[in-house]
C-alpha positions as CSV (number, residue, x, y, z in Angstrom):
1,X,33.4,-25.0,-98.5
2,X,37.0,-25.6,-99.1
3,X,36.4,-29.0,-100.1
4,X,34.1,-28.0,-102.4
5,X,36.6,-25.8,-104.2
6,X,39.2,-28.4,-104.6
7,X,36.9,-30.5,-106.1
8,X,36.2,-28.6,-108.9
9,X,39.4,-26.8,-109.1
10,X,42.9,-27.7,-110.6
11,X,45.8,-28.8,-108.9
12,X,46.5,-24.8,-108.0
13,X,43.5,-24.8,-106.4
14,X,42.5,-21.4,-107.8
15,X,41.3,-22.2,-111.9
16,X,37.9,-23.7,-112.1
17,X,38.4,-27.2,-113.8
18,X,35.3,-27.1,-116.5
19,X,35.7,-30.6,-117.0
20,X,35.3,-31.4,-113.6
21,X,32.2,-29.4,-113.6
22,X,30.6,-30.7,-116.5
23,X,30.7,-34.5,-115.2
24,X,29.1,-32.5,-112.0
25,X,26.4,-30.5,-114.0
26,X,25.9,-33.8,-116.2
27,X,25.3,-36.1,-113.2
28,X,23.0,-33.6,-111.6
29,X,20.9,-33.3,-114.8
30,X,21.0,-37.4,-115.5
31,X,19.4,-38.0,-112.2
32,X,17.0,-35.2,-112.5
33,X,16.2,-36.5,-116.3
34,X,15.5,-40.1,-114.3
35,X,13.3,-38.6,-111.9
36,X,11.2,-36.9,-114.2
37,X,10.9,-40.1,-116.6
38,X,10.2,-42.7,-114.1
39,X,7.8,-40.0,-111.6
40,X,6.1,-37.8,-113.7
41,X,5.8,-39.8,-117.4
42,X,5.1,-43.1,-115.2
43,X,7.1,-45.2,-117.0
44,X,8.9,-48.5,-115.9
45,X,11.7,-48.3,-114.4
46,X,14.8,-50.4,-116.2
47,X,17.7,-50.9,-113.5
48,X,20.1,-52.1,-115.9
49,X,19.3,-49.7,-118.9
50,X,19.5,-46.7,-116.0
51,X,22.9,-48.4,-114.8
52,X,24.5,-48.6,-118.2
53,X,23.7,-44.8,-118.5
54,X,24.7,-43.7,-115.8
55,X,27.9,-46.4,-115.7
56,X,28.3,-44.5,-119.2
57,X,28.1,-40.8,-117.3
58,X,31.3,-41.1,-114.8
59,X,33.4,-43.3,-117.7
60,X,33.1,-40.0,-119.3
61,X,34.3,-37.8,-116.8
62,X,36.5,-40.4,-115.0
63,X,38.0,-40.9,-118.5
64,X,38.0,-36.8,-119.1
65,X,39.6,-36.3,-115.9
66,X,42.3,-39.5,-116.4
67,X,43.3,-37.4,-120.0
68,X,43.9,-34.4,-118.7
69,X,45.9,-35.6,-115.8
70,X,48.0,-36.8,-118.6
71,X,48.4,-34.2,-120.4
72,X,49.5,-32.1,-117.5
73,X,52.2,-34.3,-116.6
C-alpha cells in the first residue's frame, strides 16, 4: 500500500498530488471510454487513432508532472 501512496503523493509523502491523480483518474476513464466504444457500440477498432489518444493522455500528465517538478525546485 505504501507504494501506492508515494505514487500519488508529493515528495513529503503525506499531500495528495491531484495532478498525479488526475493523469490516474484520466487513464482509468480513457480505457474504460475504449472499452465501451469498441465492445458495446461495435465499432472498428483504429490502433493508431487509439494510440495517438492515448500517446496524447500520459504527454499530459508526464508533461503536468515535469512542470511542477520545476516549479518546486
Amino acid at each position: 500500500m505504501s507504494f501506492v501512496k508515494n505514487l500519488f503523493t508529493e515528495a513529503d509523502g503525506v499531500t495528495w498530488d491531484l495532478g498525479r491523480l488526475q493523469w490516474f483518474v484520466g487513464t482509468v476513464v480513457y480505457f474504460g471510454l475504449s472499452g465501451y466504444v469498441y465492445v458495446f457500440k461495435a465499432q472498428a477498432f483504429d490502433p493508431v487513432a487509439w494510440g495517438a489518444g492515448f500517446a496524447a493522455v500520459l504527454a499530459a500528465g508526464g508533461g503536468m508532472v515535469w512542470m511542477k517538478s520545476k516549479e518546486a525546485a
